[in-house]
C-alpha positions in Angstrom: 18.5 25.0 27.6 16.7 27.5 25.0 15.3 30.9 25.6 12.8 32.1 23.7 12.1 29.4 21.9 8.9 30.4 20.8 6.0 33.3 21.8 4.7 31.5 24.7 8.0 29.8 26.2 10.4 32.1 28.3 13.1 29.4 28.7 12.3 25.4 28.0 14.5 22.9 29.4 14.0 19.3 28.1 11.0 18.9 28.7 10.2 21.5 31.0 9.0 24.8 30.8 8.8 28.7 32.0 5.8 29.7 30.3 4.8 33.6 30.1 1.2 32.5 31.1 2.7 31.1 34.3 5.0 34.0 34.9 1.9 36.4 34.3 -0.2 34.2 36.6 2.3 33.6 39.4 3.7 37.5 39.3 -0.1 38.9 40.2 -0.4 36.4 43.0 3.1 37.2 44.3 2.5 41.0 44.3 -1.4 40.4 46.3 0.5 38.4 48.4 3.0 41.0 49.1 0.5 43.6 49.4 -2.0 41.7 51.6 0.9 40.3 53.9 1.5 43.8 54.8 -1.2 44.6 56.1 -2.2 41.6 57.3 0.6 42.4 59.8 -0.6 45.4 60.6 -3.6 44.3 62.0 -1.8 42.2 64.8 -2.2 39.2 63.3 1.4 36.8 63.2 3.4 36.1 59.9 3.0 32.5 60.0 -0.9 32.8 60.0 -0.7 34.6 56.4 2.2 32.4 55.3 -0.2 29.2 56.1 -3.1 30.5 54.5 -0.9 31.9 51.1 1.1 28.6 50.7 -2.0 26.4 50.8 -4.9 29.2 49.1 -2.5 29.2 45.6 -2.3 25.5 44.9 -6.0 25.3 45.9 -7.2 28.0 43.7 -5.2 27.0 40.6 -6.9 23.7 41.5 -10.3 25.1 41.3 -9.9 27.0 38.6 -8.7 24.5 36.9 -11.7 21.6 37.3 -14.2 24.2 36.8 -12.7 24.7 33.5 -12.1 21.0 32.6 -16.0 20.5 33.9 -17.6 22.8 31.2 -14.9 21.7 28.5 -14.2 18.1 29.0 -14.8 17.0 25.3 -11.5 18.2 24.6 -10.0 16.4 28.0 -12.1 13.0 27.1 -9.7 11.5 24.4 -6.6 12.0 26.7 -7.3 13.0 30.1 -3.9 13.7 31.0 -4.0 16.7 29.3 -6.0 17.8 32.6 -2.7 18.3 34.2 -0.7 20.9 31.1 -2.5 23.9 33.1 0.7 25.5 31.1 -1.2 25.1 28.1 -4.1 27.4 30.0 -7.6 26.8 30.8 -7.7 28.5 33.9 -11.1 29.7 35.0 -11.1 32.6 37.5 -14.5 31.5 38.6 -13.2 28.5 39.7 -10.5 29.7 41.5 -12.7 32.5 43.7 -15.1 29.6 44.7 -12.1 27.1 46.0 -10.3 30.2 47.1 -13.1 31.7 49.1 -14.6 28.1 50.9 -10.7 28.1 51.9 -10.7 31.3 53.3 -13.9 30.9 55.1 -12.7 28.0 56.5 -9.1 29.1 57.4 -10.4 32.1 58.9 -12.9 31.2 61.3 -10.8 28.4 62.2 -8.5 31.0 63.5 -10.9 33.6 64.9 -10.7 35.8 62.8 -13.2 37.9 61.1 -13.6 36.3 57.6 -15.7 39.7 56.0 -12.5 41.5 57.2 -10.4 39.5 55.6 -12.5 39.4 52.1 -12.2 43.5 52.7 -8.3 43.0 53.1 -7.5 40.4 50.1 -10.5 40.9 47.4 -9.0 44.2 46.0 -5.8 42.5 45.5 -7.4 39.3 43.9 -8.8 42.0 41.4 -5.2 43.4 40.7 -3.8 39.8 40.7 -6.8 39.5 38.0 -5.9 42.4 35.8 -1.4 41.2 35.6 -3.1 37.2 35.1 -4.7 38.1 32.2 -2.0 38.8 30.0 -0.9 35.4 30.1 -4.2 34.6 28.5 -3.0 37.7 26.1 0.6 34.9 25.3 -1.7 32.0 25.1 -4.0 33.6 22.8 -7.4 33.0 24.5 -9.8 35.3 26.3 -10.4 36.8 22.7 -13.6 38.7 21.3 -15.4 39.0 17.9 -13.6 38.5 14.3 -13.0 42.2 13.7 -10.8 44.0 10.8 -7.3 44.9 10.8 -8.5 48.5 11.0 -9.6 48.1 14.6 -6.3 48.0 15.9 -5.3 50.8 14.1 -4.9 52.9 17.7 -3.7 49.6 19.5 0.0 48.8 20.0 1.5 46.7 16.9 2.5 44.1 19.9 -1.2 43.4 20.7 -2.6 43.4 16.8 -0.1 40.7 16.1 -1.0 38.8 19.2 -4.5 38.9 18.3 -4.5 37.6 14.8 -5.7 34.2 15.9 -6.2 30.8 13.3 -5.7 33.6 10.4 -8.6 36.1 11.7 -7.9 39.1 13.7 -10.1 38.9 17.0 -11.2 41.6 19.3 -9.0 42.0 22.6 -11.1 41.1 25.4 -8.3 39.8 27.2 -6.9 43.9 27.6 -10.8 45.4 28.2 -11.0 42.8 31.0 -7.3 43.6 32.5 -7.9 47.7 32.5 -11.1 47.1 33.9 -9.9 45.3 36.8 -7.2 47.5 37.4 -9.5 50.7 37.5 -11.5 48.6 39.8 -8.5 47.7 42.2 -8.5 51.6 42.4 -12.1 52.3 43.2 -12.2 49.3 45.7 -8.7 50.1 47.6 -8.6 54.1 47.4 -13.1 54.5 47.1 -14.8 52.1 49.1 -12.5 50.9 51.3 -12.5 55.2 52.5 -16.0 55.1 52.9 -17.7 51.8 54.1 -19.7 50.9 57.0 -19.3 47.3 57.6 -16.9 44.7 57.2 -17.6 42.9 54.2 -18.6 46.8 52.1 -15.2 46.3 49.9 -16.1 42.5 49.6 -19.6 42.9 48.2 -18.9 45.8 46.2 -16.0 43.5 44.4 -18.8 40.9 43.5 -21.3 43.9 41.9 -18.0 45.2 40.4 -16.6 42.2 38.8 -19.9 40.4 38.0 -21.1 43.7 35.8 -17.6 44.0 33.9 -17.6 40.2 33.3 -21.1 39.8 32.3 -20.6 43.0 29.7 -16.9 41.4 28.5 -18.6 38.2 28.0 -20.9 39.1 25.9 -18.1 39.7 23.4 -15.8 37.2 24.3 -16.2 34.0 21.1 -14.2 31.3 23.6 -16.4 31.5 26.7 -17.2 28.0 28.4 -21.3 27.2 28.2 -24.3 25.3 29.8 -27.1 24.9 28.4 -26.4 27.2 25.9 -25.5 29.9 28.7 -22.0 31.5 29.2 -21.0 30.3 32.8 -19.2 33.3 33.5 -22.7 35.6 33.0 -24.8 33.1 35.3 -22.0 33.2 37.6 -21.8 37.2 37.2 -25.7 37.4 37.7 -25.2 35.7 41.1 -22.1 37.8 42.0 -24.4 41.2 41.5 -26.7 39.7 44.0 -25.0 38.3 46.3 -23.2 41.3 46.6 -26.3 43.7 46.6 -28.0 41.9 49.3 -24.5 41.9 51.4 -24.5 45.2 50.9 -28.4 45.9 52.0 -28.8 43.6 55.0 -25.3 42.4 56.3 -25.3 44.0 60.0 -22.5 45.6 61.1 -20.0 44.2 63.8 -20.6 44.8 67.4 -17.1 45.7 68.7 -15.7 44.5 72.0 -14.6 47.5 74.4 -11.5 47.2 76.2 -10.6 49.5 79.0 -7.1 50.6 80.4 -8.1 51.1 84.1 -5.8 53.8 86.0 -6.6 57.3 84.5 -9.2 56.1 82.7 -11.8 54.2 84.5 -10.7 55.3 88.1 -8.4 58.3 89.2 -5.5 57.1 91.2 -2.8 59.3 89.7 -2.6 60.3 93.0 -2.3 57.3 94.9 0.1 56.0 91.4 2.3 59.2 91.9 2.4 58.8 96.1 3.3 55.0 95.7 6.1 56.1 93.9 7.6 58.9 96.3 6.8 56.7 98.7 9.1 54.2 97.1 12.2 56.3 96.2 11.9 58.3 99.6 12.4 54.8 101.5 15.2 53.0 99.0 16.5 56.0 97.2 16.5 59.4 99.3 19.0 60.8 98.0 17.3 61.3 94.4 15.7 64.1 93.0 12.7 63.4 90.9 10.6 66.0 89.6 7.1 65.7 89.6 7.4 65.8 85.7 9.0 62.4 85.8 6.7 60.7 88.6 4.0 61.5 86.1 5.6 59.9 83.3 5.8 56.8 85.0 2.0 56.6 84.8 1.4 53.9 81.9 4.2 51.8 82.4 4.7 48.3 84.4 6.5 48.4 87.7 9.2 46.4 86.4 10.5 48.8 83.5 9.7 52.4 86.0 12.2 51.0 88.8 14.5 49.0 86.3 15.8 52.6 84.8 17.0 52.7 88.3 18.2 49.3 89.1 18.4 46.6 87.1 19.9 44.1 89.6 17.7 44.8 92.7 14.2 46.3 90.8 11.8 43.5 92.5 12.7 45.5 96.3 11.3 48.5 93.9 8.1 46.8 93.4 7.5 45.1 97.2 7.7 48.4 99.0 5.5 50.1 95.8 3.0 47.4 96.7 3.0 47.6 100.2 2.1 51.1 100.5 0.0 51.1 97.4 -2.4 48.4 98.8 -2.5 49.7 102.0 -3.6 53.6 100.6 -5.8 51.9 98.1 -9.0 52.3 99.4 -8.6 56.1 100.5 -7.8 57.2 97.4 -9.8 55.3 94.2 -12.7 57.2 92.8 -14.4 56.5 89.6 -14.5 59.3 86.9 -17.7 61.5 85.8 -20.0 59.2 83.9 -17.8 55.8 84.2 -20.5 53.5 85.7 -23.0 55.4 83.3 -20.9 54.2 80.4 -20.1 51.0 81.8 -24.3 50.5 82.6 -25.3 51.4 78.8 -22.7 49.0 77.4 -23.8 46.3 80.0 -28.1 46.7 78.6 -27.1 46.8 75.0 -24.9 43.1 75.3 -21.4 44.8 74.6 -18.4 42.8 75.9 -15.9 45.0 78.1 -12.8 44.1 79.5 -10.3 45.5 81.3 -6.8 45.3 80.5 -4.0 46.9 82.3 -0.9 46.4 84.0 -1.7 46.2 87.2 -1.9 43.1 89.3 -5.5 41.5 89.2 -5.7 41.5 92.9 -5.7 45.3 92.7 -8.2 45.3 89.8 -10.8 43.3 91.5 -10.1 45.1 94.4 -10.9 48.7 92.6 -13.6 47.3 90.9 -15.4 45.9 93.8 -15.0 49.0 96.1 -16.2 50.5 93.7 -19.2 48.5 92.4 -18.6 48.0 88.8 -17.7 44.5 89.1 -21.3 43.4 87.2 -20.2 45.2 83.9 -16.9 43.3 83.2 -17.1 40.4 81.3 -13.1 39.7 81.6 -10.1 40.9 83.2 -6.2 40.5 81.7 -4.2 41.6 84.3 0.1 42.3 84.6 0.1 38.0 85.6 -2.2 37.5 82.5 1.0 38.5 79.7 4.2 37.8 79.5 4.2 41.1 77.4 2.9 44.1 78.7 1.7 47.2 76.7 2.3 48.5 73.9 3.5 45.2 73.2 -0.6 44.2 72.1 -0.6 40.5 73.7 -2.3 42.1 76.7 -5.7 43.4 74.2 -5.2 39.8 72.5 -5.4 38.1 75.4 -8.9 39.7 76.8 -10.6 39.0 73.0 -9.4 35.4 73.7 -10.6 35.1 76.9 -13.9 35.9 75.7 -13.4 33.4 72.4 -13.5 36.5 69.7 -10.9 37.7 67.8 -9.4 41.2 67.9 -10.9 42.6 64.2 -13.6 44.8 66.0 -12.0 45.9 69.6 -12.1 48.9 70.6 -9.5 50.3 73.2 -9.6 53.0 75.7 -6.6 54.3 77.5 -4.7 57.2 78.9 -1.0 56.5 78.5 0.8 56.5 75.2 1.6 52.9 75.8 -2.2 52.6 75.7 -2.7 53.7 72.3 0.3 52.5 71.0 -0.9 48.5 72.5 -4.1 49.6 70.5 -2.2 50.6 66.9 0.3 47.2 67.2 -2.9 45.2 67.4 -4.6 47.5 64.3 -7.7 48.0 66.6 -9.6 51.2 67.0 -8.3 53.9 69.5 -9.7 55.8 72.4 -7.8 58.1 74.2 -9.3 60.0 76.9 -7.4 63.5 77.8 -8.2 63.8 81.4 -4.0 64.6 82.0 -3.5 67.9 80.8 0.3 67.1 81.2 0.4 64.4 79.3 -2.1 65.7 76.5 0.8 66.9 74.0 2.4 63.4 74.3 -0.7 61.2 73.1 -2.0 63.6 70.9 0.8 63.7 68.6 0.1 59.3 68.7 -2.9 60.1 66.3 -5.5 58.1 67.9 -8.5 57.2 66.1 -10.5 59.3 68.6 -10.2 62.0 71.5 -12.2 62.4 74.5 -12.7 64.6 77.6 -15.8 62.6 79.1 -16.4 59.2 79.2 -20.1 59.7 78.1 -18.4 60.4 74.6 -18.0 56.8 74.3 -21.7 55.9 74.0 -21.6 58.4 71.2 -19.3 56.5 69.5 -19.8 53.3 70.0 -23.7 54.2 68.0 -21.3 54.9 64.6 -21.4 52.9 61.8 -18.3 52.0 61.0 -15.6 49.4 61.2 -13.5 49.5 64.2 -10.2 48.9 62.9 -6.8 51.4 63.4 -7.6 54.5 60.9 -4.2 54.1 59.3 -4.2 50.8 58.4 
């Protein structure tokens, strides 16, 4: 084993090799990996999903990148063309790798539901930072270079990098660092900018295609190694198309209807009342000789049967819920009323071809039963009832099962509750809060949960809904 046995070689063993250009290369994937993993997660989506899609994207990108290289310099492939395979050696082409890398993810995505602009959003500012680290391997392998320029125009530049530079006995101008900073400061404006500010998914991914296609095309014009057709630098015809592509996203891409989801106790109908008798009822019958204050009875309100009575018996909870039901159905009718505005809201969404569902965590009986007294059954396109998940809220498989249900994913719901357990379903799924503050009791509580948005009236939602924006958690 040596190390260090020459510029380019960080340890060679027989015949193999840890080359600094594959270090450089593999350490900006690893950290937009990393960095898109995280909150890839956070929008509700499962590990193995971005695991999947990272193990196969890599090989498949180096893959691209490295035929569209050997395509526009095969001359120097023709005489031995198992040189293809010493990608060591370099010859990388980062157009390449973006058009392999981005059929993938088109592919991947929608196979999966899920939103692929929102996904370009997500990972293209991180393919720009992977960029900027993978070009100092180009810096070890001495490509990427400019113009034949004096000594004296490294005079301000690190020894390191005028060394580097000297290339076949001529010092050469280093594009390889313009390019690098460049894509760094663009990682900024992209993540911290326009990621801040956009409208639409897809804003971040079009604005990386402008970005990178005017920094290339400049770069290239200095660059003395750039691959050609017909006499044109690929990378500038490419860069032409990526400044276009990207404008016209930018112009004309629509934005993203979102789905609305509705909690339904305290939010689409008032039953506190019926909730809060249900639940005296229940205690007075099994468990007289408690003393529940009316504090308590209201926190209930959000949560499953199951985990309000198993606080107070674990063994025997299911007698809880019998007696709950009994006198809960029964009462039903007599006390359900919509809230101000609810079928107005519901009626608007209907005409202008939104899908609503309700999710909650009460049986689907009772939800069909509420919804038919009360005539609102024509606006819902689905129901996910307590039977409907084996995890209940905030656990988010409830919200995940009404987008499935209707054959969309999750990247543009919108959810609407009253409980904490609400909002909280809503920010493990990374979709964009409603809470509505019709509890005064409770306000304190789901305020301090930082929803995306607060309401007092339902009508606010048709407000809302009219924004241009991307309705995904604030936070993430």
């Amino acid at each position: 084993m040596s190390i260090l046995p020459n510029s380019q070689i960080l340890i060679q063993i027989g015949p193999f090799a840890i080359t600094f250009y594959a270090i450089f290369i593999l350490s900006g994937a690893m950290i937009a990996y990393l960095a898109v993993k995280k909150k890839f997660l956070k929008m509700g989506y499962s590990k193995q999903l971005i695991d999947d899609f990272a193990f196969y994207l890599l090989p498949i990108a180096i893959i691209g990148a490295r035929i569209w290289y050997v395509v526009f310099e095969w001359p120097q492939y023709a005489n031995n063309p198992i040189s293809v395979l010493y990608i060591h050696q370099g010859g990388l082409a980062i157009h390449g790798g973006l058009l392999f890398g981005i059929i993938f993810g088109i592919v991947y995505f929608k196979k999966h539901k899920i939103d692929v602009f929102r996904m370009a959003d997500l990972i293209l500012p991180f393919v720009l930072l992977a960029q900027a680290i993978g070009r100092w391997g180009n810096f070890i392998n001495q490509e990427a270079f400019g113009r034949i320029v004096s000594e004296k125009y490294f005079q301000y530049f690190p020894t390191f990098i005028k060394n580097q530079m000297l290339v076949e006995g001529e010092y050469r101008e280093p594009t390889f660092l313009y390019e690098s900073l460049l894509n760094g400061i663009g990682f900024l404006l992209l993540y911290f900018i326009v990621r801040k500010h956009r409208k639409k998914y897809g804003d971040i991914a079009f604005s990386y295609l402008i970005y990178y296609g005017v920094i290339r095309f400049i770069i290239e014009s200095f660059r003395s190694d750039s691959l050609l057709i017909f006499g044109f630098k690929t990378a500038q015809l490419v860069s032409i198309a990526f400044v276009i592509i990207g404008v016209m996203g930018l112009l004309f891409k629509e934005s993203t209807k979102p789905i609305i989801g509705f909690d339904l106790d305290g939010t689409l109908i008032k039953s506190e009342k019926l909730i809060i008798d249900s639940f005296k009822h229940t205690f007075q019958t099994l468990r007289p000789e408690l003393n529940i204050t009316e504090e308590t009875y209201r926190s209930f309100l959000g949560n499953t049967l199951e985990q309000t009575f198993k606080q107070y018996d674990e063994v025997n909870y299911q007698k809880y819920i019998d007696v709950y039901r009994e006198f809960n159905f029964k009462h039903h009718d007599a006390y359900v009323t919509l809230y101000e505005n609810a079928e107005e809201v519901l009626r608007y969404l209907k005409q202008n071809n939104y899908y609503v569902a309700i999710i909650s965590s009460k049986k689907r009986e009772l939800i069909v039963r509420a919804m038919e007294l009360l005539s609102i059954e024509q606006y819902i396109d689905t129901i996910v009832g307590y039977e409907d998940s084996e995890n209940h809220k905030p656990d988010p498989q409830p919200l995940k099962n009404a987008c499935n249900q209707l054959g969309i994913g999750h990247d543009s719901l919108i959810y609407i509750g009253d409980s904490e357990q609400d909002i909280l379903a809503a920010k493990n799924i990374g979709c964009f809060s409603i809470a509505v503050l019709f509890d005064e009791s409770r306000k304190q509580r789901i305020t301090a949960l930082k929803a995306d948005k607060y309401i007092t009236n339902l009508s606010e939602i048709i407000t809302i809904v009219k924004e241009k924006r991307v309705w995904e958690n604030t936070t993430i």
